[in-house]
C-alpha positions in Angstrom: 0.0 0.0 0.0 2.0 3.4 -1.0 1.5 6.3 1.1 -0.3 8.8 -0.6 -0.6 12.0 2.0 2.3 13.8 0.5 1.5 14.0 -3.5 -2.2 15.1 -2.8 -1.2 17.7 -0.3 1.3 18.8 -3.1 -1.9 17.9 -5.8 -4.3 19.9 -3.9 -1.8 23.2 -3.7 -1.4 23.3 -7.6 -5.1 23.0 -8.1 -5.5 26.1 -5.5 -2.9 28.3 -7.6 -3.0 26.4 -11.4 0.1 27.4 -13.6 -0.5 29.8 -16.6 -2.9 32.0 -14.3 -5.6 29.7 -14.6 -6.8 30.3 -11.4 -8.0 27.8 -9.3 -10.1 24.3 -9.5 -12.4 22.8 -6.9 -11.5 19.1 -8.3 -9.0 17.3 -10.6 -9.8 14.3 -12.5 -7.1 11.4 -13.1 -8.4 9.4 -15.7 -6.7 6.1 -16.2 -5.4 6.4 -19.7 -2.8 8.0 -22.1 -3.3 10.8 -24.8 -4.4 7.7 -27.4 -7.4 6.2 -24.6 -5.2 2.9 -24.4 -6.5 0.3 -21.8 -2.6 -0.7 -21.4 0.1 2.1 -20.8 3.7 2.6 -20.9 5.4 3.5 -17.4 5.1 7.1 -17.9 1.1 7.5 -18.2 0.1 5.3 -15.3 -0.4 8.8 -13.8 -3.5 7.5 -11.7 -1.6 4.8 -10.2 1.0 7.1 -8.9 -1.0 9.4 -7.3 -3.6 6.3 -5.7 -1.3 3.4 -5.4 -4.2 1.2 -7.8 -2.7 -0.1 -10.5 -5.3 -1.9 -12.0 -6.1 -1.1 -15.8 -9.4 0.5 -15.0 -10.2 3.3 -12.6 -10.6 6.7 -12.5 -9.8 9.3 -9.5 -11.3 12.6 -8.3 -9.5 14.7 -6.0 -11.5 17.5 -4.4 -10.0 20.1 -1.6 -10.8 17.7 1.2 -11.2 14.1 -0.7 -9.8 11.5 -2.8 -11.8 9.0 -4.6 -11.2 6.3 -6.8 -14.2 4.5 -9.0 -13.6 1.2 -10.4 -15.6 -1.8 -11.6 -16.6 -5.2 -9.9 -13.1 -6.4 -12.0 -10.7 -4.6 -9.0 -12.9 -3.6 -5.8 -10.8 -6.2 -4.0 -7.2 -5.3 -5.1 -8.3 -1.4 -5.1 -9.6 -1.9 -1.9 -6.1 -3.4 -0.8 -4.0 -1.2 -2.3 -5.5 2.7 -1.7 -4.3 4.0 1.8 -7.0 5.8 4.3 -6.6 8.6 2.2 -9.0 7.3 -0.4 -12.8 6.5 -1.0 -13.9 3.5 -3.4 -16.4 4.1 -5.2 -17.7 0.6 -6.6 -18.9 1.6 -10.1 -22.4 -0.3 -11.2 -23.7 -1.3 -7.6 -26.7 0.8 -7.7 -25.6 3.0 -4.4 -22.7 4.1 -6.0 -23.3 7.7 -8.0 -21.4 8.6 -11.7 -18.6 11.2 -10.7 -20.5 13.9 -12.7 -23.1 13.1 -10.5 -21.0 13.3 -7.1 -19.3 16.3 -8.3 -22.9 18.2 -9.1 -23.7 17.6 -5.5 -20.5 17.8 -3.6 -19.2 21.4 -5.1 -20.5 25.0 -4.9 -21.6 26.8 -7.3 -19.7 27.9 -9.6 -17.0 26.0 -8.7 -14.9 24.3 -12.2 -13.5 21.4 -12.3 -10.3 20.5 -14.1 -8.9 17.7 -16.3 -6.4 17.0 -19.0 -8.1 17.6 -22.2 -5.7 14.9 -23.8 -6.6 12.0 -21.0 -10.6 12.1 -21.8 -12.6 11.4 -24.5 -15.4 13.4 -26.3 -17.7 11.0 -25.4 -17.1 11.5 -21.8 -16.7 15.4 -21.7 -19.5 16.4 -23.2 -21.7 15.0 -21.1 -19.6 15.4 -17.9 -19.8 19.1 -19.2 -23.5 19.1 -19.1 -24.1 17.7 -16.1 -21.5 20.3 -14.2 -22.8 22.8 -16.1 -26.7 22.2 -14.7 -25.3 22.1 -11.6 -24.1 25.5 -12.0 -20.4 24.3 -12.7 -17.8 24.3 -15.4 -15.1 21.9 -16.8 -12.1 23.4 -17.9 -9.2 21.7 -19.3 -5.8 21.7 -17.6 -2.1 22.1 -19.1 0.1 21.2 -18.5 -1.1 18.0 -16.4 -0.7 18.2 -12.8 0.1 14.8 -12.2 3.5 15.6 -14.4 4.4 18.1 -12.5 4.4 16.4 -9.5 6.0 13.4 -10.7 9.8 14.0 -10.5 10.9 10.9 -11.2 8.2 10.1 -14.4 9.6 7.8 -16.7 10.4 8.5 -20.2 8.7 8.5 -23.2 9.4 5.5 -25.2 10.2 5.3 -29.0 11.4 1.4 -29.1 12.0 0.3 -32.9 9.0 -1.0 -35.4 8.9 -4.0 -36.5 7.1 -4.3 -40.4 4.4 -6.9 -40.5 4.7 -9.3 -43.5 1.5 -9.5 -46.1 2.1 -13.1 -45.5 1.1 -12.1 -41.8 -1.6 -9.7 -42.5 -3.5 -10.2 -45.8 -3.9 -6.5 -47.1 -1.1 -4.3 -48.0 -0.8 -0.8 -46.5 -2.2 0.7 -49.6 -5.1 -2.0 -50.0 -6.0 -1.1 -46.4 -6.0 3.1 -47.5 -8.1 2.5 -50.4 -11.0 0.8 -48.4 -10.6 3.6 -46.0 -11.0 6.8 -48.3 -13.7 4.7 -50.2 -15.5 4.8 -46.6 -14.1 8.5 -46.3 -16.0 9.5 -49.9 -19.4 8.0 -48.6 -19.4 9.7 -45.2 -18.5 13.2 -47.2 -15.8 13.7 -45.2 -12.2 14.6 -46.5 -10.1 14.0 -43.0 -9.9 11.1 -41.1 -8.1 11.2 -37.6 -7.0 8.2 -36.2 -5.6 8.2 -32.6 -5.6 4.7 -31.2 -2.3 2.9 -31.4 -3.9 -0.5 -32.2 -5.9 1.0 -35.4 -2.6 2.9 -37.1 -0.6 -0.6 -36.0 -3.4 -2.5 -38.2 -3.5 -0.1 -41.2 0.5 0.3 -41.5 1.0 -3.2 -41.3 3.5 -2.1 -38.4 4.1 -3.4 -35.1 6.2 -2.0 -31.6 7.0 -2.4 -27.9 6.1 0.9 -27.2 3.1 -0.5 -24.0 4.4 -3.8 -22.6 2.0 -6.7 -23.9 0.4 -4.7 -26.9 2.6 -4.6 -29.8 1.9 -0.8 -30.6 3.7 2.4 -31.0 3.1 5.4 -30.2 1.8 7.8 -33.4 -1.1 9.7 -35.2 -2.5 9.3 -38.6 -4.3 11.3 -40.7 -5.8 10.3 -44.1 -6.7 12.7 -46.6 -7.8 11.6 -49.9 -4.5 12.0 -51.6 -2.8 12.2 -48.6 -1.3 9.7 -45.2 -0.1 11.8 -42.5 1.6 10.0 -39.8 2.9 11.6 -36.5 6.0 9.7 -34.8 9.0 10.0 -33.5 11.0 10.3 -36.2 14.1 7.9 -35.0 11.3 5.2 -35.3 11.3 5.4 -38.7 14.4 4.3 -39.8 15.2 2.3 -43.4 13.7 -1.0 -42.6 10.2 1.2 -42.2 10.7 3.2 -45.7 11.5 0.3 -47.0 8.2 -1.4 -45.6 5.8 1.4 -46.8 7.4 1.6 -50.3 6.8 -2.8 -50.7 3.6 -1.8 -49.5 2.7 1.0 -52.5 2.5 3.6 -49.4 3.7 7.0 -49.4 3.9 8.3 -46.4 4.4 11.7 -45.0 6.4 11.5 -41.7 6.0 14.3 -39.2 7.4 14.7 -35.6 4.8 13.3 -33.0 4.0 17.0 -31.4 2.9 18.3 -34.5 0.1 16.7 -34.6 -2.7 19.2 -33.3 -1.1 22.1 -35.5 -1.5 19.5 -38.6 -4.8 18.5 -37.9 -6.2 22.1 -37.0 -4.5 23.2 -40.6 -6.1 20.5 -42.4 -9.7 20.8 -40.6 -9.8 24.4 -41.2 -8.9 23.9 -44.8 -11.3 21.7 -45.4 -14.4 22.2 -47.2 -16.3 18.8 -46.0 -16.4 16.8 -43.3 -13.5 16.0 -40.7 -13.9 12.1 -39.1 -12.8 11.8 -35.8 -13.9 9.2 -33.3 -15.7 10.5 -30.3 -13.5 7.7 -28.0 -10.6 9.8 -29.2 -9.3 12.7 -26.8 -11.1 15.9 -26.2 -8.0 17.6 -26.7 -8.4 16.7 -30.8 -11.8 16.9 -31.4 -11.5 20.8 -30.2 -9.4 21.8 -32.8 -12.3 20.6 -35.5 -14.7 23.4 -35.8 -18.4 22.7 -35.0 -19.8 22.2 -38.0 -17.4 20.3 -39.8 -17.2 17.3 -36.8 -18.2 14.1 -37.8 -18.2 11.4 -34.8 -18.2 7.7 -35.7 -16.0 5.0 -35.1 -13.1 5.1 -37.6 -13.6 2.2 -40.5 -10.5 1.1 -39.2 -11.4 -0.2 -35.9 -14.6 -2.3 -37.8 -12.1 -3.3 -40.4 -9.3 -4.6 -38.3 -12.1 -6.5 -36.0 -13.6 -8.6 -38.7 -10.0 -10.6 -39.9 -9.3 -11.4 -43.6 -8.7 -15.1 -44.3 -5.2 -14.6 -43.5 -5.5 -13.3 -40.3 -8.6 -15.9 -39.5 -6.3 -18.6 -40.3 -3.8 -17.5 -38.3 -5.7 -16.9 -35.0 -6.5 -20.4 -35.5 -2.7 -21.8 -35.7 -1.4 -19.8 -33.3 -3.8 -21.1 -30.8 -2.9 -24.5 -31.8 0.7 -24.1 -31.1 -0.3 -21.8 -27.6 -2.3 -24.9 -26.8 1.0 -27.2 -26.8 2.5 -24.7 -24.5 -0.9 -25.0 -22.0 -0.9 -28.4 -21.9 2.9 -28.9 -21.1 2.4 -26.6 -18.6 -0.4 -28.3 -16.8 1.1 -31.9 -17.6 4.2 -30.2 -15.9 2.6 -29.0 -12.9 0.1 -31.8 -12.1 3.4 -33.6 -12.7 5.9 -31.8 -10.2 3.2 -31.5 -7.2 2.6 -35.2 -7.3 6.4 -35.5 -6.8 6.2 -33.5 -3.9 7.8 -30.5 -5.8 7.3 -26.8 -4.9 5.8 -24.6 -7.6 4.4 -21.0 -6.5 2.5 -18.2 -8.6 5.2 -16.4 -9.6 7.9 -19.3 -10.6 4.7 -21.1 -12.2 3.6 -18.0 -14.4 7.4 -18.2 -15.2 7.5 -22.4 -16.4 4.5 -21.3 -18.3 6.0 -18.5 -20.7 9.2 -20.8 -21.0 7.0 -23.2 -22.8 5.4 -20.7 -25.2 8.7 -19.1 -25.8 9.8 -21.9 -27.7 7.0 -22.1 -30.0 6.4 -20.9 -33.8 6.7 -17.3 -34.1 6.3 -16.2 -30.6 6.7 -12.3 -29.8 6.2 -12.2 -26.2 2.9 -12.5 -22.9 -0.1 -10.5 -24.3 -0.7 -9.8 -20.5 0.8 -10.7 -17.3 -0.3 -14.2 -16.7 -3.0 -13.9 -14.1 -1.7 -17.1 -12.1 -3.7 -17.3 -9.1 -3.8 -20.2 -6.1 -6.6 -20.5 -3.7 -8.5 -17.1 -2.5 -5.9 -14.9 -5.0 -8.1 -16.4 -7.6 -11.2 -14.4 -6.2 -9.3 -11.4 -7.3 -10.5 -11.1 -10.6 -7.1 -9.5 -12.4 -5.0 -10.5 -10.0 -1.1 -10.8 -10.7 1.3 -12.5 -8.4 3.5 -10.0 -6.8 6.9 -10.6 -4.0 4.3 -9.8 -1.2 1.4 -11.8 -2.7 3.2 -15.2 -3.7 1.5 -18.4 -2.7 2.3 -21.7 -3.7 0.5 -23.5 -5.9 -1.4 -26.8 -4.4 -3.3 -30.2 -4.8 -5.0 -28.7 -1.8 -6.4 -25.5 -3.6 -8.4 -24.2 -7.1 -5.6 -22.6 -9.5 -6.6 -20.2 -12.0 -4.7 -19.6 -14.9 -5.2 -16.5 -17.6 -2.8 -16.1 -19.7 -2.1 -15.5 -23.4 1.0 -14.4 -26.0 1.5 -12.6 -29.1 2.6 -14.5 -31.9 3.5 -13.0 -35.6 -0.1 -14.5 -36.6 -2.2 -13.9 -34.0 -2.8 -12.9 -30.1 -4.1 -15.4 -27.7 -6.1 -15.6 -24.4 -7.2 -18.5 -22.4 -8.4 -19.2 -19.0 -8.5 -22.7 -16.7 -9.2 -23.8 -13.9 -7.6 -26.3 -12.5 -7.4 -29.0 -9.0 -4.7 -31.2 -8.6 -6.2 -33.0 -5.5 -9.6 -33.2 -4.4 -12.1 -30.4 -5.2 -14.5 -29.6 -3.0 -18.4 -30.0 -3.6 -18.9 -26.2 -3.7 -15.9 -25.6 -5.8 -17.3 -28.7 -8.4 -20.8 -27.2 -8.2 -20.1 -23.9 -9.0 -17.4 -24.9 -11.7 -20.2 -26.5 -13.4 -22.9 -24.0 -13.8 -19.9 -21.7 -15.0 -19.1 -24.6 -17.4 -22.8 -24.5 -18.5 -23.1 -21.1 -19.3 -19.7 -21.2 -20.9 -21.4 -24.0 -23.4 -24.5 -22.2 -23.6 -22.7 -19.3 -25.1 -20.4 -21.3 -26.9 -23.0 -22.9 -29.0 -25.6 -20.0 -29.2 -27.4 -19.6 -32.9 -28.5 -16.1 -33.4 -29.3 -13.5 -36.1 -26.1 -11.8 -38.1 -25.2 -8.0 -36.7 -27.0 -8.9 -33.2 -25.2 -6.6 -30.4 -23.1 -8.6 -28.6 -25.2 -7.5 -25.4 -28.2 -9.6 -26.0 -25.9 -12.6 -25.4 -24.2 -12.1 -22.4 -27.4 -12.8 -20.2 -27.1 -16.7 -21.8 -23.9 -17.4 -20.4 -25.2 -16.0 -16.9 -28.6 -18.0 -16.6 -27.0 -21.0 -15.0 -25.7 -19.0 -12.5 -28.6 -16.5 -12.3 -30.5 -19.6 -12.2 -28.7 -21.1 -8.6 -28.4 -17.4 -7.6 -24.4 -16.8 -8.3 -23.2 -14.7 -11.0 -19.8 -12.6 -11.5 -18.7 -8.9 -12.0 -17.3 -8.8 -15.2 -18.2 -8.8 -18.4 -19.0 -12.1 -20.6 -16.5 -11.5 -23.7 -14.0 -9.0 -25.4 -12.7 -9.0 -28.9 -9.3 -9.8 -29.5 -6.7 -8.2 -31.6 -4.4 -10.6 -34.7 -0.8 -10.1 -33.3 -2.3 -6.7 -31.5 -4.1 -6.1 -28.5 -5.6 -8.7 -26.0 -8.8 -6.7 -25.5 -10.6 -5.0 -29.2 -13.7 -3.3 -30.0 -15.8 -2.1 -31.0 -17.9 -5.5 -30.1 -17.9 -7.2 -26.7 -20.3 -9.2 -24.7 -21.6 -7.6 -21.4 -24.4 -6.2 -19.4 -23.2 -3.3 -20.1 -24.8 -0.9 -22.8 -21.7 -0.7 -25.8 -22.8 2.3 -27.8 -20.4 1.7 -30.6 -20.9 -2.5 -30.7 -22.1 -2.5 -34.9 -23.4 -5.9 -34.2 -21.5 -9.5 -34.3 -20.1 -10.1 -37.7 -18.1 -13.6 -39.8 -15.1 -13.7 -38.7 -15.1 -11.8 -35.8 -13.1 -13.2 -32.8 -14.4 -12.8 -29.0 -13.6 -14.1 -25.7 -16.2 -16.6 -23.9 -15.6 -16.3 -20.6 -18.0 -16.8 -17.4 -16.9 -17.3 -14.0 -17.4 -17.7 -10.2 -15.0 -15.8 -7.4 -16.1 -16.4 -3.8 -14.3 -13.5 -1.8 -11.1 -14.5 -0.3 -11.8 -18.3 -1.1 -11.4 -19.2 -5.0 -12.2 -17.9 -8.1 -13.6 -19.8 -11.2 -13.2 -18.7 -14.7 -13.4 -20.9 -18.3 -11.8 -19.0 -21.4 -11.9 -19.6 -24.9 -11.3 -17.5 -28.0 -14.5 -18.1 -30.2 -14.8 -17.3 -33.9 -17.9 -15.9 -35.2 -18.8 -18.1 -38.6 -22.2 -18.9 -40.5 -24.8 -20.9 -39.3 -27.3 -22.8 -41.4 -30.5 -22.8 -39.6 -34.2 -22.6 -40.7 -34.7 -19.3 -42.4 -31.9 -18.1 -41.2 -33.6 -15.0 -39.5 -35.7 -14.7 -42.8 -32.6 -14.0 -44.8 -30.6 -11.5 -42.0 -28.4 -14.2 -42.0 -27.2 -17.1 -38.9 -24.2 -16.9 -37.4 -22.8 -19.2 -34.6 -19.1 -19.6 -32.4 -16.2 -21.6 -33.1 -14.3 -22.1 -30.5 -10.2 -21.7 -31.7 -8.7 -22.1 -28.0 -7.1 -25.8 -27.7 -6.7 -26.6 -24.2 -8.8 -29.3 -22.2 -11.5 -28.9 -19.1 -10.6 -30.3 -16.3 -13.2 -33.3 -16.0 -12.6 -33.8 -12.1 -14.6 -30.3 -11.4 -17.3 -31.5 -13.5 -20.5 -32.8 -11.6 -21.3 -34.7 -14.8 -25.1 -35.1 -12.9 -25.4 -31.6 -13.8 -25.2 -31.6 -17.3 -27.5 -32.5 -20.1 -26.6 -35.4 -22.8 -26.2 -32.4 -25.1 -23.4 -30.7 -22.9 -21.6 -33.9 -22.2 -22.0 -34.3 -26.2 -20.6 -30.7 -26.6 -17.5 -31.2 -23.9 -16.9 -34.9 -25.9 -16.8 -33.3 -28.8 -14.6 -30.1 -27.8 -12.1 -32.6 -26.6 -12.0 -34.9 -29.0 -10.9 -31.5 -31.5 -8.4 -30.8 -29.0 -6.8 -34.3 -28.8 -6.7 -34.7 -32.9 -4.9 -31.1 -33.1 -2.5 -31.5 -30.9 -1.2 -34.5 -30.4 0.4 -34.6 -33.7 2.3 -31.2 -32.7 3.2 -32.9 -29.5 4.1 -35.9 -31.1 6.6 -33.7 -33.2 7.9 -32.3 -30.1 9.0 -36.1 -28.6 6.6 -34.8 -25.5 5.3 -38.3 -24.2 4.4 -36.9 -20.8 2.2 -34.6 -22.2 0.7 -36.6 -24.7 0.2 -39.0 -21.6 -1.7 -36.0 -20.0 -3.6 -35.0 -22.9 -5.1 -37.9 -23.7 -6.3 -38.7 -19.9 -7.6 -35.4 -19.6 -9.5 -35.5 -22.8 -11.2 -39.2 -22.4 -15.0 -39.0 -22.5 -17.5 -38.1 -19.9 
C-alpha cells in the first residue's frame, strides 16, 4: 500500500494556484489512460496509479480540496480496496448505491465552482456529457495544461520510441495501400475529406506495423491522418528508420512523416482547410476533437477499428494456428505442474507463471505475454485480475483451485485463455459452481443467433445457470481480440453493459467466452476460450438477415474432475466430448513432433469421454 498524504497535499496546492494564471479548480480528474485512450500504458502515463497506489487497468480518481476518490468496476474492488491508503474513498462503479462522478461532483461542489482535467486523458464521449451535467449544476469543466500529475512526478519515466517491426502481407493479408483505399472509399461515402486516427492498435493494423512501445500490446506510439491523396503519420522520427521506408514503399504507401508533437497544429491546418467533413472518433481525446470546428465534426468509429475487428482469411487462419501451437504450450504446462506437485515439488504463482512462458517461448513465431499471466492459487483467484507479486506469492497446491489467464502474441495472431484447475480433491462447492460456470460457458459457446445482433443480448445466456442457482460474476462475458495486437478489441464485446459503438456481431469476428465464479477471499472460477464468429445454417436463417454461430479456436482441455457430470445435459456432455476430442486430434500430432510423451500422456487422460 503506497503512502499517498504527500502527492495530494502537493496535488491539492497546484489545483488552489493552477500554472498559466488559470486560477484555481475545486476538483481534478485522473483518468486512467494515455493521450491515445489505451487500456494498457507505458510507465510514464500510469499517472492515476501514482497518485492512488491502484494499478489496476481501469479506474478513474477525483481529487477535491478535502477528498480523494477512486471508481472502479466489480473487476478490481478487491485489489483497489487493498492497495489505496486511508486517504481514499472506493467508489464501486455499477452497484446501484454508487453515484457517476458527474453526478458526485454536481452535488459535492458549490456553485460555480470548475472542475479541471487533461483535455488529452478524456474522451469526447465523456466530456460532453460530464460538461453538461457540471454545467446544470451551476459548474464548469475546464481543461488543464500542462497535467498536474506531471508536474508532480519527479521521477516520471520517459517516453518510449522502441523500434517497429514491419508486419509481413504473408502475416496480414492486405497491403498498406489495399487497407488506404478501403478507408477513403468509406471517407467519400461519409463526405468527409479527413480522417483522424488516434488509437495505437488502429494505425498498427492499417500500416502493417508493429512496436513495444506498451508492454504486452505490440503498438507504438503515433497519429494518422488520411486525406484523400494524402497519409499523415505523426511519430518520432528515429522510429522510422530504413527498414520502415523500406516497408511502406513494398507496400505501394507513401507516407508523409511528421514529428509526433505536431500533430494538433496539422490537424487544425487541415480541418480548417477543409471544405467537408473531418472524421474523428468520439473515444478519441477531447484535446483533438477541439481543434475541428463545429460544423465540420463528424463522430463515428473510424472504418478502421470495424475493419481490423472482422479478420481477412489470412488473419482468420492465423488466430486459428497460433492457438494451436499456444495450446502445446498450456498443456505442457499443466502436464508439468500436475506432474511436479505429485512429486512433492514446490511450484508458487510467480515461478509457475514463469515455467509457463518458457513453454510458449519456444513455439512458432512467438513475440512475447499479451498480458501478465493472471496465475492465481486458492482465494488470490477471487481477485479477478489478480497478478502475483513478492508480497502476494502463494504456492500452488493439490490442496487449492488454480486459476490460470494467460495469453502471448505470436506474428499470426494474439491469444487468451483461462483454466481452472485442482490437482487433488475439489471440493463440492468448488465442483458445483465450476459447473454451472461450465454450463453457461457452453451455452454461449453454442448459441445460434441472427447476423449483426449486439453482442449485449448474449451475455445474459452465459449468466442464466448462474442467475439460475443465484451466483453470478462482475465482469463482463467476452472481449474482442486483436491478430498479433491487443488482448482486448472493439468495437464489439459481450456484457451487461450498454456498448454504444458495438455494430453488431459479424463472420469472422473473434471474442472471448468467458464466465466465472470468485467467492471472496476463497477461490475464483473462470473458463476461457477465444470463439470465432462463422455462418450458421438454420431454418430461415432469421428470414434472410443471416445465422451466425461460435467456433471455438482455443485448444486446451477442461478439467473433467470439477465436472459434476449429474449436472449436465446429454447435449453438454456431447458438446465437452466433442470439444475434446478436437483438441486431442490437433495437438497431439504437434506434441508428437515435439518427442513430449508426458504430455501426450496427460492430454489424452484429460481428454477421455465423460
Amino acid at each position: 500500500m503506497k503512502p499517498t498524504g504527500e502527492v495530494l497535499s502537493a496535488l491539492r496546492q497546484l489545483m488552489a494556484n493552477l500554472p498559466n494564471n488559470l486560477g484555481a479548480i475545486g476538483a481534478y480528474i485522473i483518468p486512467s489512460t494515455d493521450a491515445h485512450q489505451s487500456e494498457y500504458l507505458a510507465a510514464r502515463d500510469e499517472r492515476r496509479a501514482f497518485v492512488s497506489g491502484f494499478d489496476g487497468s481501469a479506474g478513474t480518481a477525483v481529487v477535491t480540496e478535502r477528498e480523494a476518490l477512486l471508481w472502479t468496476d466489480g473487476r478490481y474492488y478487491q485489489q483497489a480496496a487493498k492497495q489505496l491508503d486511508s486517504n481514499w474513498t472506493l467508489m464501486k462503479e455499477g452497484l446501484p448505491s454508487t453515484p457517476s462522478i458527474d453526478a458526485w461532483l454536481a452535488k459535492i461542489l458549490k456553485p460555480g465552482s470548475r472542475v479541471g482535467v487533461d483535455a488529452n486523458l478524456i474522451t469526447t464521449a465523456a466530456w460532453n456529457p460530464l460538461q453538461t451535467s457540471l454545467k446544470t449544476a451551476g459548474c464548469s469543466l475546464l481543461a488543464v495544461e500542462p497535467n498536474l500529475i506531471d508536474l508532480l512526478w519527479q521521477d516520471q519515466p520517459a517516453v518510449p520510441h522502441n523500434p517497429l517491426l514491419p508486419l509481413s502481407t504473408s502475416f496480414a493479408g492486405c497491403t498498406v495501400v489495399e487497407k488506404l483505399a478501403s478507408v477513403r472509399t468509406k471517407l467519400t461515402e461519409k463526405r468527409a475529406s479527413v480522417l483522424v486516427v488516434s488509437a495505437l492498435d488502429e494505425i498498427a493494423w492499417l500500416l502493417n506495423l508493429r512496436g513495444t512501445d506498451i508492454d504486452y500490446n505490440p503498438v507504438f506510439f503515433a497519429y494518422v491522418i488520411v486525406t484523400p491523396d494524402e497519409l499523415h503519420l505523426f511519430i518520432d522520427p528515429v522510429q522510422v528508420g530504413p527498414p520502415v521506408l523500406e516497408h511502406f514503399g513494398a507496400n505501394g504507401a507513401e507516407v508523409l512523416v511528421h514529428p509526433y508533437e505536431e500533430v494538433q497544429t496539422v490537424l487544425k491546418q487541415l480541418a480548417e482547410a477543409s471544405s467537408q467533413l473531418v472524421w474523428i472518433s468520439s473515444g478519441s481525446s477531447y484535446a483533438l476533437t477541439a481543434l475541428i470546428p463545429d460544423e465540420k465534426r463528424f463522430h463515428d468509429i473510424t472504418p478502421i477499428q470495424l475493419m481490423k475487428a472482422i479478420k481477412n482469411e489470412t488473419e482468420a487462419q492465423g488466430m486459428r494456428d497460433c492457438h494451436r501451437r499456444d495450446g502445446v504450450a498450456l498443456c505442457q504446462y499443466f502436464a508439468w505442474l500436475e506432474r511436479t506437485l505429485a512429486a512433492g515439488g514446490t511450484v508458487d504463482e510467480i515461478s509457475g507463471a514463469t515455467q509457463l512462458e518458457r513453454f510458449r517461448s519456444v513455439q512458432q513465431h512467438y513475440q512475447g505475454l499479451s498480458f501478465t499471466t493472471i496465475s492465481a492459487s486458492g482465494p488470490n483467484g477471487s481477485i479477478i485480475h489478480y497478478h502475483p507479486l513478492p508480497e502476494t506469492n502463494r504456492p500452488i497446491t493439490d490442496r487449492e483451485l488454480y486459476l490460470c489467464d494467460s495469453g502471448a502474441q505470436y506474428l499470426d495472431g494474439t491469444t487468451d485463455v483461462t483454466r481452472t484447475m485442482h490437482f487433488g480433491t475439489p471440493t463440492a462447492e468448488e465442483i458445483r459452481a465450476f459447473t454451472y460456470v461450465l454450463k453457461g460457458q457452453i451455452a454461449l459457446g453454442t448459441a445460434i443467433f441472427p447476423r449483426k445482433v449486439k453482442g449485449q443480448f448474449l451475455d445474459t445466456i452465459a449468466r442464466k445457470a448462474l442467475w439460475d442457482i443465484g451466483l453470478d460474476y462482475g465482469h463482463g462475458t467476452g472481449h474482442g481480440i486483436g491478430h498479433f495486437l491487443n488482448v482486448h478489441e472493439g468495437p464489439m464485446g459481450i456484457g451487461i453493459r450498454l456498448m454504444p459503438n458495438d455494430p453488431g456481431l459479424e463472420e469472422n469476428m473473434f471474442l472471448s467466452n468467458e464466465p466465472g465464479y470468485y467467492k471472496d477471499g476463497q477461490f475464483g472460477i473462470r473458463i476461457e476460450d477465444i470463439v470465432q464468429v462463422i455462418k450458421a445454417n438454420v431454418g430461415t436463417n432469421f428470414d434472410g438477415r443471416g445465422a451466425l454461430a461460435f467456433s471455438t479456436i482455443t485448444m486446451c482441455p477442461i478439467q473433467t474432475r470439477l465436472i459434476d457430470v449429474s449436472l449436465l445435459t446429454a447435449a453438454e456432455r456431447q458438446h465437452i466430448n466433442r470439444y475434446h476430442e478436437r483438441v486431442r486430434d490437433q495437438l497431439l500430432p504437434l506434441l508428437r513432433e515435439a518427442n513430449d510423451a508426458d504430455t501426450i500422456a496427460w492430454l489424452q487422460r484429460e481428454t477421455e469421454p465423460i
